[in-house]
TORKOL-4160 file (C-alpha; in steps of 0.2 Angstrom, whole numbers, padded with zeros to 4 digits, m for minus):
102
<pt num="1" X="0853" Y="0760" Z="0962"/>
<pt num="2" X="0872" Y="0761" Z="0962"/>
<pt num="3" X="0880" Y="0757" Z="0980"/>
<pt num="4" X="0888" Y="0770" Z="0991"/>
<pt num="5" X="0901" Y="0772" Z="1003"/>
<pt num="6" X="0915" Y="0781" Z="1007"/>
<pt num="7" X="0931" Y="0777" Z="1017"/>
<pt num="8" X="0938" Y="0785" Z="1032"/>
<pt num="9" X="0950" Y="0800" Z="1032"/>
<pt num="10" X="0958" Y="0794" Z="1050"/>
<pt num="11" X="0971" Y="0779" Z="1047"/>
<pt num="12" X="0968" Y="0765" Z="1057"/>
<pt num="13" X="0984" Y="0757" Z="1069"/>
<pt num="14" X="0988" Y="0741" Z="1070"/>
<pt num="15" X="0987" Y="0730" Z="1085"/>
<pt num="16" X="0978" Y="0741" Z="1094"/>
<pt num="17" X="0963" Y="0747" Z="1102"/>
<pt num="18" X="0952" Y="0756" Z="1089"/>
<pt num="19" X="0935" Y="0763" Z="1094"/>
<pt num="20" X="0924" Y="0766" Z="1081"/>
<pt num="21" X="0908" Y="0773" Z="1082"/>
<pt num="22" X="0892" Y="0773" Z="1063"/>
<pt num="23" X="0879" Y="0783" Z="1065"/>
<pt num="24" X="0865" Y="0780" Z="1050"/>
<pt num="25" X="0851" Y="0795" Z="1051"/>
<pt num="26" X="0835" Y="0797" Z="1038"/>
<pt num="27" X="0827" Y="0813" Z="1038"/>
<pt num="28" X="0817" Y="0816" Z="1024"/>
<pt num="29" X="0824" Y="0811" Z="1009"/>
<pt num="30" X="0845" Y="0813" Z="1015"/>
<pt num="31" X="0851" Y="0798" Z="1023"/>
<pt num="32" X="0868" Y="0803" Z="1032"/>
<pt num="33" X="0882" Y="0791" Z="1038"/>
<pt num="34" X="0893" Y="0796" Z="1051"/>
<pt num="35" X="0908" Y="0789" Z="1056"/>
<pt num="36" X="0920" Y="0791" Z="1072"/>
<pt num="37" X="0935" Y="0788" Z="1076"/>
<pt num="38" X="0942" Y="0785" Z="1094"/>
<pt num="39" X="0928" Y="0798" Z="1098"/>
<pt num="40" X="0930" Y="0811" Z="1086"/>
<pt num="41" X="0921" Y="0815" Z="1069"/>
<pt num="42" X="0930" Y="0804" Z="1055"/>
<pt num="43" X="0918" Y="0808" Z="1037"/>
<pt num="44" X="0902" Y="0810" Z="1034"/>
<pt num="45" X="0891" Y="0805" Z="1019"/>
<pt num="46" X="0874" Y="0811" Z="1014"/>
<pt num="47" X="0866" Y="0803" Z="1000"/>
<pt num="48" X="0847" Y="0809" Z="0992"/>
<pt num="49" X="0847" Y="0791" Z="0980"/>
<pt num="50" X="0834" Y="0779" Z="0988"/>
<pt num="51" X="0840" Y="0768" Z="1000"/>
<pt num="52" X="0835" Y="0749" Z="0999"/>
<pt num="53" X="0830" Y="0737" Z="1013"/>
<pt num="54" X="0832" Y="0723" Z="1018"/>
<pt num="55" X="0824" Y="0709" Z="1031"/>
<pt num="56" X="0841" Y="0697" Z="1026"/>
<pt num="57" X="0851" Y="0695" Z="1042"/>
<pt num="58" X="0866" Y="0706" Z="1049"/>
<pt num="59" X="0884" Y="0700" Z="1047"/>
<pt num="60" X="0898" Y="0708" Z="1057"/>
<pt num="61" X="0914" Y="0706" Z="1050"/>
<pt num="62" X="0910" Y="0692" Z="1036"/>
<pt num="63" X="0896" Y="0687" Z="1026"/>
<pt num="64" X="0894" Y="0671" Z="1015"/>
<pt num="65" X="0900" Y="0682" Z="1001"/>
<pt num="66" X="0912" Y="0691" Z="1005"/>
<pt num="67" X="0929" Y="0691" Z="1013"/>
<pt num="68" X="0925" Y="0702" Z="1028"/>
<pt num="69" X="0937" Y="0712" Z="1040"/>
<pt num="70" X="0950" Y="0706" Z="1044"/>
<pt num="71" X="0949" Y="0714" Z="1063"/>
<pt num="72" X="0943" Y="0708" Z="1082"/>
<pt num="73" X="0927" Y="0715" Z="1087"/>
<pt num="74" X="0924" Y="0718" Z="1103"/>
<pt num="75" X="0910" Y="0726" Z="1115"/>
<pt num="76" X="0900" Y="0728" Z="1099"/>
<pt num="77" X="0883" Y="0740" Z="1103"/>
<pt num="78" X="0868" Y="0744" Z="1091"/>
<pt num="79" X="0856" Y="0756" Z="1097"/>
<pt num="80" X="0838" Y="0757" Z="1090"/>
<pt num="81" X="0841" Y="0775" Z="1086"/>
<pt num="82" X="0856" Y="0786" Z="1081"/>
<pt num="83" X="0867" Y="0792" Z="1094"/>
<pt num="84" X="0870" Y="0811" Z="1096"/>
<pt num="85" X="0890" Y="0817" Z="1094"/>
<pt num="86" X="0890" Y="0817" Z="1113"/>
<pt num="87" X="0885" Y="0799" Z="1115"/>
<pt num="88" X="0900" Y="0793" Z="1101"/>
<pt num="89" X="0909" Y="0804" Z="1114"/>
<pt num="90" X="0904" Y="0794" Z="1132"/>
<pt num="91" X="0906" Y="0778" Z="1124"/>
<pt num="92" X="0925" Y="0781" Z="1118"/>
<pt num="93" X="0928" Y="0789" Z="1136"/>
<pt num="94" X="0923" Y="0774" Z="1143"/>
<pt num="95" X="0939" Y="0765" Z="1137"/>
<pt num="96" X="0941" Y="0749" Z="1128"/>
<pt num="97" X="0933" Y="0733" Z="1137"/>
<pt num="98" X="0942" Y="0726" Z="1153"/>
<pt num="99" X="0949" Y="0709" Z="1142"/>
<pt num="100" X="0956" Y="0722" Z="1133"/>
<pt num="101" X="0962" Y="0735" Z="1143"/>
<pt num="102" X="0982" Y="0734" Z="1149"/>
């Protein structure tokens, strides 16, 4: 099975405060990626190829093999569950963390 991805339509600034919120779904057989940016609706992709698993551990922003981003992460969130739009919405109101806020 060949990876998928896509890249985001909204250019990202520099130096500054960007909130970015993934929503993965699975209904059926269509697995959707969504993402946000700064509270709005970036891309979405929706695949039908089979989606593999994996028990492995999750790496934010670098792994043993490869080079990661090269970005701070801050107030990072997973949910057990996707999101709806309005939620991506209230947590980008919210404003970026108070260590980070000016």
């Amino acid at each position: 099975v060949d990876d998928v991805g896509g890249d985001a339509r909204t250019p990202l600034a520099r130096h500054a405060w960007t909130h970015l919120g993934f929503v993965f779904r699975h209904d059926a057989d269509v697995f959707t990626y969504t993402l946000y940016v700064d509270g709005r609706l970036d891309s979405e992709l929706s695949v039908r190829a089979p989606v593999r698993y994996t028990d492995g551990p999750l790496h934010i922003g670098k792994d043993p093999e490869r080079a990661g981003a090269r970005a701070l992460f801050a107030d990072l969130k997973i949910w057990p569950a996707a999101l709806p739009p309005h939620r991506i919405v209230d947590e980008y109101a919210g404003g970026p963390p108070r260590h980070l806020a000016r």
